[in-house]
N, C-alpha and C positions, 0 to 999 in steps of 0.2 A: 443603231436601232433599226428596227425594220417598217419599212417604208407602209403608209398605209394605203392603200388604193383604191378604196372607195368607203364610203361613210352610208350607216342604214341606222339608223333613230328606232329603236323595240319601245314601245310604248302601250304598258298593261292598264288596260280599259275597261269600265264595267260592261258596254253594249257594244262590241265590236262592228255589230253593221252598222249601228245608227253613227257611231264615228266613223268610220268608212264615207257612210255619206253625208258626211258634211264635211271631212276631208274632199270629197269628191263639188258636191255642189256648191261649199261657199269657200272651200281655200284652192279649187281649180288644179286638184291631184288627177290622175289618172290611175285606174285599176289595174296595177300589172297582175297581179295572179293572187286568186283564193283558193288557199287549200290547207283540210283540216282545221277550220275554222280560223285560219290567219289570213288576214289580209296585208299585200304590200302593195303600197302605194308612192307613184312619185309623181313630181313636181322639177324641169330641167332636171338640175344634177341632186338635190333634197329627195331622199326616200326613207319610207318611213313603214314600217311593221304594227298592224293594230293584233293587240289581244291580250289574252292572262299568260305571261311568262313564270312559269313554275321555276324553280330557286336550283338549277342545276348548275354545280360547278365541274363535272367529266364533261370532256371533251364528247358531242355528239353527234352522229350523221344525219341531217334531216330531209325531208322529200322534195325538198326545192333544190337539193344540189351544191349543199354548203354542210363544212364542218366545224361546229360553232363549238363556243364555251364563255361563260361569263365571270365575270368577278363583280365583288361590291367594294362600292368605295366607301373610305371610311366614316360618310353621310346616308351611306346606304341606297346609293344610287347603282342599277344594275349597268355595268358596261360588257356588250357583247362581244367578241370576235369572234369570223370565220374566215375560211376559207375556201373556194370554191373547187368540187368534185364532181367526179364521173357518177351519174347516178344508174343504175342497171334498171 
């Protein structure tokens, strides 16, 4: 199986800033980058993606420089994968 090498938590929220910050000022995350109305936030090695994840199963390029695709499991929980790319 192929190794995984790092872990990011996508977690679809109804009010993405006001979780942002309270990720931010009562779980002690830090803002790494917002953009396109997602936030990703970490904590040490815990990072975490706030917002409305749309049900896409193709494989896609996004503007942060990863090329994702998700599946559901059979509880219907969304699990993402990427991989990191060259963005132009």
């Amino acid at each position: 199986m192929p190794k995984l090498n790092q872990v990011r938590c996508v977690l679809a929220v109804n009010d993405h800033r006001k979780s942002a910050d309270f990720y931010r000022e009562k779980l002690g995350f830090k803002l790494d980058l917002e953009v396109e109305g997602w936030f990703f936030l970490s904590r040490d090695n815990f990072k975490v993606m706030l917002d409305h994840c749309p049900d896409e199963v193709a494989a896609t390029n996004r503007p942060w420089g990863t090329r994702e695709f998700s599946i559901e499991t059979p509880d219907g929980h969304r699990i993402m994968f990427g991989q990191e790319i060259n963005v132009p």
